[in-house]
C-alpha positions as a Markdown table, in Angstrom:
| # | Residue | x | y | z |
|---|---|---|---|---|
| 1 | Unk | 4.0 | 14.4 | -14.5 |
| 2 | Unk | 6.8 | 11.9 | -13.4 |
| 3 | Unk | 7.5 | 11.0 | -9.6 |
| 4 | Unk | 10.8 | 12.9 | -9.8 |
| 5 | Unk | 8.8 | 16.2 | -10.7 |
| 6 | Unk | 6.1 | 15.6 | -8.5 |
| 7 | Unk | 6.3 | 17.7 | -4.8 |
| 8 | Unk | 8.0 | 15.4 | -2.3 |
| 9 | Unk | 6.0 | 15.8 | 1.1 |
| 10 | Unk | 8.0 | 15.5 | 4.0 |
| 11 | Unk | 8.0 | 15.0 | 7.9 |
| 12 | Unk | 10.1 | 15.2 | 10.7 |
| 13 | Unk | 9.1 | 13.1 | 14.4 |
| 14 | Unk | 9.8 | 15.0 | 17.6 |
| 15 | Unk | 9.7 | 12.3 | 20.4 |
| 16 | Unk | 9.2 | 14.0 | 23.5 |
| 17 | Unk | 10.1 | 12.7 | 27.2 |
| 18 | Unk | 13.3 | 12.7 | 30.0 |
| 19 | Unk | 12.5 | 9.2 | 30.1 |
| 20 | Unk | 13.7 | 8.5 | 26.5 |
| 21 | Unk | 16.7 | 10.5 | 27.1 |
| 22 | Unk | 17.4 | 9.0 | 30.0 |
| 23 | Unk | 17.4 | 5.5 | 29.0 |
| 24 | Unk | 14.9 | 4.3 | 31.0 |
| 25 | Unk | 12.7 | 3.5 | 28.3 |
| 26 | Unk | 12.9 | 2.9 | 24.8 |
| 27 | Unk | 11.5 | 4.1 | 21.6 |
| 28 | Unk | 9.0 | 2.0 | 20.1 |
| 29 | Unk | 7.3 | 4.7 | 18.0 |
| 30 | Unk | 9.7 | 6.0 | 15.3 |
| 31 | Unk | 10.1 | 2.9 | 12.9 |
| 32 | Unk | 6.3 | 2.7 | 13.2 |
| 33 | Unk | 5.6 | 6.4 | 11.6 |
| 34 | Unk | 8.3 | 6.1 | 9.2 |
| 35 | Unk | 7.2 | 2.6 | 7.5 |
| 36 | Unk | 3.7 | 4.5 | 7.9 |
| 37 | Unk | 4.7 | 7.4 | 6.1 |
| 38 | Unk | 7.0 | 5.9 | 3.7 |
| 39 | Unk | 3.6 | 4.0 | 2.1 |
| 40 | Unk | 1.9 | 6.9 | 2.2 |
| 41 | Unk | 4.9 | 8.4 | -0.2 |
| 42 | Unk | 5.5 | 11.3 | 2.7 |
| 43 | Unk | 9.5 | 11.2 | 3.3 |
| 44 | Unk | 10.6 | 11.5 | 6.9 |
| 45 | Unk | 13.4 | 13.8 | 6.9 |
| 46 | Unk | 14.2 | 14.3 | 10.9 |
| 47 | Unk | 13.2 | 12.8 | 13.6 |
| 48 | Unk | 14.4 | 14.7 | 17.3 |
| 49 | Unk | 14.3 | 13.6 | 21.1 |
| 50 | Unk | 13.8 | 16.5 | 23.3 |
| 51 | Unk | 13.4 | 16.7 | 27.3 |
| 52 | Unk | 10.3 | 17.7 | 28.8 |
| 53 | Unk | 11.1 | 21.5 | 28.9 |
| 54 | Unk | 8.4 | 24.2 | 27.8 |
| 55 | Unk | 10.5 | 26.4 | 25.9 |
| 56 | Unk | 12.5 | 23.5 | 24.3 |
| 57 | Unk | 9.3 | 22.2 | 22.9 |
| 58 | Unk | 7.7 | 25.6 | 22.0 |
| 59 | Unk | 11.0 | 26.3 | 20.2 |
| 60 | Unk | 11.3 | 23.1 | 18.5 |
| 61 | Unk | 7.5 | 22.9 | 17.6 |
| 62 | Unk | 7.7 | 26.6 | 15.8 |
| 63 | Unk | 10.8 | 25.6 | 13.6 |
| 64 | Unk | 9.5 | 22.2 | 12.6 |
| 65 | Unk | 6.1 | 23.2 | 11.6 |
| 66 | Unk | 7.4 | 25.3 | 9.5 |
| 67 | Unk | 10.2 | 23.7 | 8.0 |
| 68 | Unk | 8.2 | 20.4 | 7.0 |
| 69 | Unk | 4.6 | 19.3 | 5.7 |
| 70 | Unk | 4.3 | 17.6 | 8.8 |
| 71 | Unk | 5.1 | 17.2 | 12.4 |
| 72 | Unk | 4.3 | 14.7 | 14.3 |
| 73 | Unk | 4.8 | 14.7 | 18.5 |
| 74 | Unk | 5.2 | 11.8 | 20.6 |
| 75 | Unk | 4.6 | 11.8 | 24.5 |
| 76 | Unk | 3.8 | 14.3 | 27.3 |
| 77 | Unk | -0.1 | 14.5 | 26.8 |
| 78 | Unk | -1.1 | 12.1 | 30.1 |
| 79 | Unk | -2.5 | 13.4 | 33.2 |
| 80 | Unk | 0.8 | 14.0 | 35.0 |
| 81 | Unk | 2.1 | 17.6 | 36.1 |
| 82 | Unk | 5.5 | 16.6 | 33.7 |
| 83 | Unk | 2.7 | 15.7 | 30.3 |
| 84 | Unk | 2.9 | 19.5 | 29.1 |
| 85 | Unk | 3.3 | 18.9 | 25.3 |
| 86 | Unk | -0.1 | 19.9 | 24.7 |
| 87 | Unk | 0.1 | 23.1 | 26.6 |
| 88 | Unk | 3.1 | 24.1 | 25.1 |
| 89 | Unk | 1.8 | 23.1 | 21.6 |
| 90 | Unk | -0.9 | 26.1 | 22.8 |
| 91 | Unk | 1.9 | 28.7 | 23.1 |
| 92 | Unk | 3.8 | 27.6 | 20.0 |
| 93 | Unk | 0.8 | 28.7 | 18.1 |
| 94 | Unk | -0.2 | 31.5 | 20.6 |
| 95 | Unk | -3.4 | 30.2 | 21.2 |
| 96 | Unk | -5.1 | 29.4 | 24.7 |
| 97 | Unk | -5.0 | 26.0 | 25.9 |
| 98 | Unk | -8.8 | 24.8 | 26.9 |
| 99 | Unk | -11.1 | 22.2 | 27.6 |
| 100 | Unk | -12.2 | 20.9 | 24.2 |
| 101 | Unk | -15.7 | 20.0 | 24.2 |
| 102 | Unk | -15.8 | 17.1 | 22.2 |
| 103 | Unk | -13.0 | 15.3 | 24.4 |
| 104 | Unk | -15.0 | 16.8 | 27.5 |
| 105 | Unk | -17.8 | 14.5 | 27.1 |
| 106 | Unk | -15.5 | 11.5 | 26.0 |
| 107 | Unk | -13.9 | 11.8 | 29.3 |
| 108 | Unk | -17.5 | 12.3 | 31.0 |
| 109 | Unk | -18.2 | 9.1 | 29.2 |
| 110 | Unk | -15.2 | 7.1 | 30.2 |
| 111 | Unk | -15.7 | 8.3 | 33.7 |
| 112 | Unk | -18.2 | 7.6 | 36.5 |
| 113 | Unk | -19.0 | 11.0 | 38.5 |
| 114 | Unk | -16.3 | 12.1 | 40.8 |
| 115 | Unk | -13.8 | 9.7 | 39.2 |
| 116 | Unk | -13.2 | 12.5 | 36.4 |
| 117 | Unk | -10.6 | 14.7 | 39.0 |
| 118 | Unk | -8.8 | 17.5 | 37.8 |
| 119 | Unk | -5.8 | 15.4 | 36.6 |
| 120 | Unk | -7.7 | 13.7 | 34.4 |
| 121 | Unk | -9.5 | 16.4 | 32.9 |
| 122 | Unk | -6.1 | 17.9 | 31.9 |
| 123 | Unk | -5.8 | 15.0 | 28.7 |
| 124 | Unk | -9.2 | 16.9 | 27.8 |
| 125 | Unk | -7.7 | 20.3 | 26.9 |
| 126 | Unk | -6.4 | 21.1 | 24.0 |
| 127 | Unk | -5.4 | 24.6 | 22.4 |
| 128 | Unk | -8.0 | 26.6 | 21.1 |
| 129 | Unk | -9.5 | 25.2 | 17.5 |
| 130 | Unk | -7.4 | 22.0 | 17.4 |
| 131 | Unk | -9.4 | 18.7 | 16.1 |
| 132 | Unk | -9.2 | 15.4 | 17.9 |
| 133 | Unk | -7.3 | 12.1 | 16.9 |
| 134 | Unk | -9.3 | 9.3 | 17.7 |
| 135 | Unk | -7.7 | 6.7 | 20.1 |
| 136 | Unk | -10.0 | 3.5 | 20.4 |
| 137 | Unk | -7.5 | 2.0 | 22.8 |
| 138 | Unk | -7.5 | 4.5 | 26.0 |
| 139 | Unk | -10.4 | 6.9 | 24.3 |
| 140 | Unk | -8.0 | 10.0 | 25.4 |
| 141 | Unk | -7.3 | 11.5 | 22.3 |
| 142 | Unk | -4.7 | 13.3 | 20.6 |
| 143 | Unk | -5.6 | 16.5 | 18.4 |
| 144 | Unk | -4.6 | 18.2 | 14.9 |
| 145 | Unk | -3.5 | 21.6 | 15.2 |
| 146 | Unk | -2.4 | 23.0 | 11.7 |
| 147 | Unk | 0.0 | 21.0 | 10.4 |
| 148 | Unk | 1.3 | 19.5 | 13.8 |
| 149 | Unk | 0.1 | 16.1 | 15.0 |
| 150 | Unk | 0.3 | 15.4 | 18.7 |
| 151 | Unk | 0.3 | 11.8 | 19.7 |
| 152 | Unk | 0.9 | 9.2 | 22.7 |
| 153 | Unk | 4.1 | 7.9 | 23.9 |
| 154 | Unk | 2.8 | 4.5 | 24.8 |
| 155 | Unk | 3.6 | 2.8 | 21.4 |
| 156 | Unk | -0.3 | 0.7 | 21.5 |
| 157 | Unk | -1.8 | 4.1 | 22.1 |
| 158 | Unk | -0.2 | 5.8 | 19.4 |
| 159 | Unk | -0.1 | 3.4 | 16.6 |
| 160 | Unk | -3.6 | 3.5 | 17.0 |
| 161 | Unk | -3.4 | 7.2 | 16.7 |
| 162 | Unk | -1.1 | 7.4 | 13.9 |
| 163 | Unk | -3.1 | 4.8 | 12.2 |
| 164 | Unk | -6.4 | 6.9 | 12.3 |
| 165 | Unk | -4.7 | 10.4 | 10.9 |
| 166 | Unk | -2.5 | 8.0 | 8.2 |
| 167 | Unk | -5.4 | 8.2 | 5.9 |
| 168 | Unk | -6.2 | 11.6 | 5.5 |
| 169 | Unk | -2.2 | 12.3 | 4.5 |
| 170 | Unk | -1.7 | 14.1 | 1.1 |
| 171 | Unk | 1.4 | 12.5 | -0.1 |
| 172 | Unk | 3.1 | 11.6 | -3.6 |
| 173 | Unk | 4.0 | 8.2 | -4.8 |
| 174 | Unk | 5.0 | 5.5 | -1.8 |
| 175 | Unk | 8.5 | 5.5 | -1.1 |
| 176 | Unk | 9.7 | 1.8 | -2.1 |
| 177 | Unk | 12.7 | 0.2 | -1.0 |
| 178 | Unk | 15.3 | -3.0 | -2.3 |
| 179 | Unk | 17.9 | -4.5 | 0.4 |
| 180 | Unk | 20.8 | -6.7 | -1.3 |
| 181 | Unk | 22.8 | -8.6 | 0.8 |
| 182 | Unk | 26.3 | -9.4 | 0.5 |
| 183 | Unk | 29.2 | -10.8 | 2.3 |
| 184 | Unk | 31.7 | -8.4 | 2.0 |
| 185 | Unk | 32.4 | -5.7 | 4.1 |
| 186 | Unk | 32.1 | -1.9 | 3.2 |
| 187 | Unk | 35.8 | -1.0 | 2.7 |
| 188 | Unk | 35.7 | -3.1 | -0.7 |
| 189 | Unk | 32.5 | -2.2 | -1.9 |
| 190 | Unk | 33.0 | 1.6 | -1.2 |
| 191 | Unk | 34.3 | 2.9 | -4.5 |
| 192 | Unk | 31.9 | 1.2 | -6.6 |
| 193 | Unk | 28.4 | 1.8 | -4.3 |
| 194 | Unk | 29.7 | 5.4 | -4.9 |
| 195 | Unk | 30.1 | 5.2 | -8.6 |
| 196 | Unk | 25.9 | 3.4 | -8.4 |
| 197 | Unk | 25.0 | 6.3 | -6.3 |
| 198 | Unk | 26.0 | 9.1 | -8.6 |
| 199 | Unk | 24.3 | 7.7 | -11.5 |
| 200 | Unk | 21.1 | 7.3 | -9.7 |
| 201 | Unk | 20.8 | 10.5 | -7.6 |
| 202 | Unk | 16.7 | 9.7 | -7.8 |
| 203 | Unk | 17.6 | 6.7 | -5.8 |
| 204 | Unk | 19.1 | 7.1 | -2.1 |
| 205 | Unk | 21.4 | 4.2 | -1.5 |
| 206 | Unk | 22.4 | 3.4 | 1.8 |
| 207 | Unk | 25.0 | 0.7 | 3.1 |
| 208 | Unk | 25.1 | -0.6 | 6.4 |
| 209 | Unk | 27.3 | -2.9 | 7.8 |
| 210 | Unk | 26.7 | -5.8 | 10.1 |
| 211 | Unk | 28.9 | -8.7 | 12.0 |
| 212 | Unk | 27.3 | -12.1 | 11.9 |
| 213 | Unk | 29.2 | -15.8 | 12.1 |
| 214 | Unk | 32.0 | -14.3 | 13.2 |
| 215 | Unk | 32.7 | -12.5 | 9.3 |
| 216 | Unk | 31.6 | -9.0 | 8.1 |
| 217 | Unk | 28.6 | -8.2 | 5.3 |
| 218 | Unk | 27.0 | -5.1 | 4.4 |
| 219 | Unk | 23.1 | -4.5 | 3.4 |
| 220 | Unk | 22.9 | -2.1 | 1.0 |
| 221 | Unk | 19.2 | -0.9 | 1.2 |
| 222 | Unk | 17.9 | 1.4 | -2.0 |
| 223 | Unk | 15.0 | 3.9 | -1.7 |
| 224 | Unk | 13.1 | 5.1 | -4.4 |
| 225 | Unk | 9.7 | 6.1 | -6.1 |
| 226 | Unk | 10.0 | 4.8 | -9.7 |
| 227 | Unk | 10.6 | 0.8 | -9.8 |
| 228 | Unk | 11.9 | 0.7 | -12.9 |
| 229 | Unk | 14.9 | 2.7 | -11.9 |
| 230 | Unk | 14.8 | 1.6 | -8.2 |
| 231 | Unk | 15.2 | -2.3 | -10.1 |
| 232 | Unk | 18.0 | -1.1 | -12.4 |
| 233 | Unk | 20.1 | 0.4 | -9.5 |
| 234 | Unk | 19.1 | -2.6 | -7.4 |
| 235 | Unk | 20.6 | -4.6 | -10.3 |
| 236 | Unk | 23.4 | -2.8 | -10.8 |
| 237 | Unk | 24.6 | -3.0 | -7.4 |
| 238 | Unk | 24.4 | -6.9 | -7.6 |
| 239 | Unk | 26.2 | -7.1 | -10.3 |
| 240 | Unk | 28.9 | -4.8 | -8.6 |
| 241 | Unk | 29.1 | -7.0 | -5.9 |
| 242 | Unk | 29.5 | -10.2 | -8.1 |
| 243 | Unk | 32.5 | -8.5 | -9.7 |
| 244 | Unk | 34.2 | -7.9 | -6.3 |
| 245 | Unk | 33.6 | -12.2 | -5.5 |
| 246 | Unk | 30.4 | -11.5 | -3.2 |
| 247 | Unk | 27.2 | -13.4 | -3.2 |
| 248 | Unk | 24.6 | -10.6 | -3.2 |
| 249 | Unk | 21.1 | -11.4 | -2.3 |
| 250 | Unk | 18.2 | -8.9 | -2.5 |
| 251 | Unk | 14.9 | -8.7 | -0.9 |
């Protein structure tokens, strides 16, 4: 069986927090799955931002389970009254949100008696028959419920996380990638690229312009599975670019 018949696993990130939205802070997360899951040959598809709203993540959670292998949450599963990702996991799958018994004596270990308040002990609940992701940073973990992954927001925290669950991924052949250079700008390489693209639909090809030295360039970055046609494409678009004057580079 060749990578193009093989099944294509895919995932989509739902990054979870006002203070995304807002601005306040940034996302640090993302481009850390999808590297992850690229080498893992699982294709991220969509990635969301959504507020801290119960039925916006209980909606969300319910479509994205089922529309892709995998889902994998970011934020809202701390100690504060506005961390409600993991409750609202719960009622996405209609199951009760409890005190999960393995991350109950994590926290009893992390804790010296009476320092384990009621705050706390809310990052050891879970819903019902959901599996722990280690986090050897902080110890609170995360959990596995079905096909739904539920991580940290704090970027340390949930590499660590991610890193941990990467492992265990069924996935096909890792997505690899080519990046050639050039210093021409997209309006004059747009016919061609097009041309490339439709004689490689296996390869994605993607062009993205930049400003640098006061001229304009484009990097024209190809995804694939199969290197031999990922190369040929890769080679095709330098040569394209070589025709138009450029001086394409590739990496």
């Amino acid at each position: 069986m060749n990578a193009a018949s093989e099944k294509v696993y895919t995932a989509c990130v739902l990054i979870v927090g006002n203070e995304i939205l807002s601005g306040r802070t940034q996302d640090e997360n993302l481009a850390y799955i999808a590297k992850g899951l690229a080498a893992s040959g699982v294709l991220l598809k969509e990635a969301r931002v959504i507020p801290d709203v119960e039925a916006t993540i209980i909606r969300h959670v319910n479509e994205l389970r089922v529309q892709y292998d995998y889902l994998f949450t970011t934020g809202g599963i701390g100690p504060t009254h506005d961390d409600i990702t993991s409750e609202c996991v719960a009622k996405a799958f209609g199951v009760k949100w409890t005190l999960h018994p393995e991350a109950h004596k994590i926290f009893l270990a992390l804790y010296k008696p009476g320092d384990l308040n009621e705050a706390r002990l809310r990052m050891a609940h879970t819903p019902e028959g959901a599996s722990l992701i280690v986090n050897p940073v902080s110890r609170a973990p995360g959990f596995q419920m079905g096909n739904v992954y539920v991580m940290a927001g704090i970027p340390g925290v949930m590499r660590a996380m991610f890193d941990s669950v990467r492992q265990n991924l069924k996935g096909g052949p890792p997505v690899l990638s080519r990046t050639v250079g050039c210093d021409l700008p997209e309006g004059t390489i747009a016919k061609g690229l097009g041309a490339i693209q439709a004689r490689y639909a296996d390869v994605d090809i993607g062009s993205y312009p930049f400003y640098r030295r006061g001229s304009f360039g484009t990097s024209l970055v190809l995804r694939g599975r199969e290197p031999k046609r990922l190369d040929q494409a890769a080679q095709e678009v330098m040569a394209m670019v070589r025709e138009l004057g450029g001086a394409p580079s590739i990496e």
